[in-house]
N, C-alpha and C positions, 0 to 999 in steps of 0.2 A: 177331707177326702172328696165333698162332693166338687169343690174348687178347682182340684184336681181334676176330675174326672171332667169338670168343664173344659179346662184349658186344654186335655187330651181332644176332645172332640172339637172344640175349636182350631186345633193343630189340622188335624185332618181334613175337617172341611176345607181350610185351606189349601193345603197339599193339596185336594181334590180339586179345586179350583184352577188352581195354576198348571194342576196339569192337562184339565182340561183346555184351557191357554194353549196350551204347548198344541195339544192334537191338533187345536184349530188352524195353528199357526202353522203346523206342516202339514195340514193338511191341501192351505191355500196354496204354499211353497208349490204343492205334490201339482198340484192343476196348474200351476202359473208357467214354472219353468218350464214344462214339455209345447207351453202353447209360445214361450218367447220364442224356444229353439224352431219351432213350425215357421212364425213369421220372420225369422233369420233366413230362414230353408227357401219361402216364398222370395224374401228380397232377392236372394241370390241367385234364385228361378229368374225372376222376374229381370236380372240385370243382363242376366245368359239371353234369355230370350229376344232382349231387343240389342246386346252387345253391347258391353260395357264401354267399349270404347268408342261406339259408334253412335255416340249420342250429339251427333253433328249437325244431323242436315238443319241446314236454317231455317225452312216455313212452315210457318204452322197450317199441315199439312191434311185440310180439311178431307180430303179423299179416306183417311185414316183415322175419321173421328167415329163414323160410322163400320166397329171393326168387326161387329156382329148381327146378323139377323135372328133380332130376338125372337119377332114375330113368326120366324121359319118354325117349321114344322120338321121331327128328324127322318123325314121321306128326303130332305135334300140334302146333295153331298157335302160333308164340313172336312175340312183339312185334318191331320195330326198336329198336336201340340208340338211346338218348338221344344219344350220341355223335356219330350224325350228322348230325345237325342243321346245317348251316352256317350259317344265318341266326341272328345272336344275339338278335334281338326274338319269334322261333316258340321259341328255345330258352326264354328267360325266361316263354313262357307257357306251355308244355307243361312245363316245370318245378312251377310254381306250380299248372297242373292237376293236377299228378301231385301235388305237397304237401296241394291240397283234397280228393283224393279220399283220400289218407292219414289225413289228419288235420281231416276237416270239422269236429270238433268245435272243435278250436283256433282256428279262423280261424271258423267261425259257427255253435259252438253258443250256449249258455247264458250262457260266458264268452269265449263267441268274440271275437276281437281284434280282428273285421273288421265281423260285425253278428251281432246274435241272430237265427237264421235257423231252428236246430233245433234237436232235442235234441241228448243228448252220445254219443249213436254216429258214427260214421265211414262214410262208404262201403263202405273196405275190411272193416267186419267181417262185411262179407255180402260185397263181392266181393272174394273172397282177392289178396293180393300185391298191389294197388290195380290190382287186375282182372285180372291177368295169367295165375293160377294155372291148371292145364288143369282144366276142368270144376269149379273151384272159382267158380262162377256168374260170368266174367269176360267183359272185353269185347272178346273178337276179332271179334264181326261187328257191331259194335254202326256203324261206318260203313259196312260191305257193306251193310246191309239199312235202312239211314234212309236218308228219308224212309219212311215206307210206312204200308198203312192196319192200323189193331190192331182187331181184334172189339170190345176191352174199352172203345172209346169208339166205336167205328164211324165214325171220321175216320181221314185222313192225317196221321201225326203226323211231326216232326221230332225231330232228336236232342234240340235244349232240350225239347222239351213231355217227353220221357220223361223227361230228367233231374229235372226240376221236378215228376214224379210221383214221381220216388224223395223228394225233400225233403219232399213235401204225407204221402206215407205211411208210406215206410220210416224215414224219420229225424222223420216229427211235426212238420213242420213247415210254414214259407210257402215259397211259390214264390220263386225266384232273378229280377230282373229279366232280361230279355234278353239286352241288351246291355248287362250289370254284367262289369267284369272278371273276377268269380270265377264268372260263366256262358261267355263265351268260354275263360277257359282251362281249365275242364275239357273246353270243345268242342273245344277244340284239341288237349288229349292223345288224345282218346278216336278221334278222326279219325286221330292220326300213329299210337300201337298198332294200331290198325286199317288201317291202308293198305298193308298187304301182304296184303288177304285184296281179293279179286277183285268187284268190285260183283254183287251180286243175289247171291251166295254165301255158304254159312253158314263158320266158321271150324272144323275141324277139332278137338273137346275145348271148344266153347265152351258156356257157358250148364250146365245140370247135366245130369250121367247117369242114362239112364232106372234104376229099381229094378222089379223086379217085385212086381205087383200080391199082396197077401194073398188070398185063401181067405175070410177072414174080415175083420169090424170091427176098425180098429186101436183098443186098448186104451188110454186115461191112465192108468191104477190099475199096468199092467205097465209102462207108460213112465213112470211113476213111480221105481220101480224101478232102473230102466236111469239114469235122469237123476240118481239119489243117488250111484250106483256109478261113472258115467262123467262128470259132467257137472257136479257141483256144485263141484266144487272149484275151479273158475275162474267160473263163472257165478254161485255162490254157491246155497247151500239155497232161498232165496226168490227165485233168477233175477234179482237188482237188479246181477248182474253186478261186474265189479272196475275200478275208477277208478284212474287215474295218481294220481301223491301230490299236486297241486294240485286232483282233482277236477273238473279241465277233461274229458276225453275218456275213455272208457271202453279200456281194453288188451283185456279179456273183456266183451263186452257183454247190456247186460240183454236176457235173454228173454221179460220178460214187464211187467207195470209202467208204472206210467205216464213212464218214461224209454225205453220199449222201444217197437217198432214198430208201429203200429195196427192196426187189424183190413180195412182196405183195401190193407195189401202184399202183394206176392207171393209172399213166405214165409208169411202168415198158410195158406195153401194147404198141405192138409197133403200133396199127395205132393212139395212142390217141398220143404217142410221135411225131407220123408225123405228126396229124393234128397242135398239139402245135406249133412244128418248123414250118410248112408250116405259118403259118398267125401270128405269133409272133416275130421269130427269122431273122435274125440279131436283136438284142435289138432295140426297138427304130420300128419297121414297125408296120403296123395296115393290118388287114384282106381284106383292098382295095387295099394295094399296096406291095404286097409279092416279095419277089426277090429270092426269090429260087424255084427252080421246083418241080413239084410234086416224080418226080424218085429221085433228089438229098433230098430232107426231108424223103423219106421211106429210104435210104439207108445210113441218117446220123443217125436218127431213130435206124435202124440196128446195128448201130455202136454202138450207145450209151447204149443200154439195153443190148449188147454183151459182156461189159466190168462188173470185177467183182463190188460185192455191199451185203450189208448185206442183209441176209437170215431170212424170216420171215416163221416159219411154221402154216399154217392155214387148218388146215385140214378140219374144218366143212364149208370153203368156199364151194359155187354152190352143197350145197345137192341133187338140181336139176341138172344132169350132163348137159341133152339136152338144159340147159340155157348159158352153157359159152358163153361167145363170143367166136368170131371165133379164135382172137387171144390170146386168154389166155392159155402162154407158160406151162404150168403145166397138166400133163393130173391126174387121166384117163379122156376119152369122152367117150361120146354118139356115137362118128363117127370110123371110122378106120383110121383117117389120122396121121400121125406120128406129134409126140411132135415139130421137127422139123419145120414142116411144118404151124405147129399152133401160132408158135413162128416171123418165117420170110416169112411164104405166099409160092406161091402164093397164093389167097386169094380167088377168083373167084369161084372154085367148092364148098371151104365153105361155104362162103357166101348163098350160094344155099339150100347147108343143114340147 
């Protein structure tokens, strides 16, 4: 009997054992499974968001390594997720906007895939992170504040007409038809990154940061200088800038050249040049930890809009004279100060005017 009575307890222990086994085993199952099905969920996010089929452009596309401001603070404006997009036909074209403004060269530059449309700069290498970057000239109020009227043609302009002034001058090239797919879907990205900033509102870090004005004329001879030491090594000695390994799209883009942006963009301006370099440049800084001076970015600045670039005539630009900015290098003015002066400052008595 007592034999018995062992082997009964011995039975059970076991039983008790393996079934404790078993809990374990479903219980791991219970936490594994729901967390594969999650990173299925993310892959699938993740392939929607940069377009599964659109995993093309050829350079490795340093303007996009840097794809978030960690350091930001949430005072500054951040896009909406790709992610939530429900509609698969707005995803596929905010996708596709978001590819042209990466990668305009690939799809319509020189060897554009899509049409010869510009040169072989990109959007993004003026608006950082394909616009996103805080104060890296991007586009958080770019749908707050379109439609509306701009001094520099004295109409009411729409989101396409500015878009199609970036192509006519910062990228060299023709205008975008209207209602061309590759005009809708940059209108489409540029409206959904923007649809969380409040109509008639600017966005919070948008567009660039003021620098303070010099004392004096900025300098090309000392922004020279600055531009051998800081600047050439990705832009190259003679600013013709650095090309992917096919030559399609520029990774570092020319600053000067006849590949580079004309003498009617808004870079060509030199405090919007300074503010860019000031909170941008060296590649790679954010607006909280700048390493260059406010005198050495006016007078790389200097440098750089001093150096030749194709020639854009726009004569019905500022019908209103007394609207120029202070430094828009082209006269005539409203004022008496020399073309000179309107070009490299100093800046102070205009200002004033």
């Amino acid at each position: 009997m007592e034999n018995q009575k062992d082997l009964i307890i011995e039975a059970l222990q076991l039983a008790i054992r393996r079934l404790l086994r078993l809990v374990v085993f479903l219980s791991i199952l219970i936490v594994l499974i729901p967390l594969f099905v999650l990173n299925l969920t993310a892959i699938k996010d993740y392939l929607k968001s940069v377009g599964e089929d659109d995993l093309t452009p050829q350079t490795v596309d340093t303007t996009a390594l840097v794809t978030t401001e960690i350091a930001e603070t949430s005072m500054y404006w951040t896009p909406p997720s790709l992610n939530l997009i429900n509609d698969d036909k707005l995803l596929d074209e905010v996708i596709y906007g978001k590819e042209l403004i990466m990668h305009t060269a690939y799809y319509l530059g020189p060897k554009g895939t899509v049409a010869q449309q510009s040169n072989g700069l990109n959007c993004q290498n003026c608006h950082l992170n394909a616009g996103t970057k805080v104060f890296g000239n991007n586009y958080g109020s770019v749908a707050s504040t379109y439609p509306k009227l701009r001094a520099r043609s004295g109409k009411m302009e729409s989101i396409e007409k500015r878009v199609n002034d970036c192509f006519e001058r910062s990228l060299n090239g023709k205008a975008l038809a209207i209602n061309s797919p590759e005009m809708k879907a940059i209108v489409a990205y540029l409206k959904y990154i923007g649809k969380n900033v409040k109509k008639g509102e600017k966005a919070t870090g948008s567009g660039l940061k003021d620098i303070t004005l010099l004392s004096r004329a900025a300098d090309p001879e000392k922004g020279k200088i600055v531009y051998e030491n800081q600047c050439a090594s990705c832009h190259q000695t003679n600013g013709e800038g650095t090309k992917d390994e096919h030559g399609r799209e520029f990774i570092y883009p020319a600053l000067w050249g006849n590949e580079s942006f004309n003498d009617a963009a808004g870079l060509y301006r030199i405090s919007n040049m300074a503010k860019y370099v000031k909170y941008n440049m060296p590649f790679g800084i954010s607006h909280e930890n700048p390493t260059l001076s406010d005198e050495d970015s006016w007078d790389v600045a200097a440098y750089v809009v001093s150096m030749p670039r194709p020639h854009k005539n726009v004569p019905k630009d500022w019908p209103d004279k007394s609207k120029k900015p202070m430094d828009h290098p082209f006269g005539p003015y409203a004022d008496n100060f020399s073309e000179k002066q309107h070009k490299y400052g100093p800046f102070q008595e205009l200002a004033k005017k």
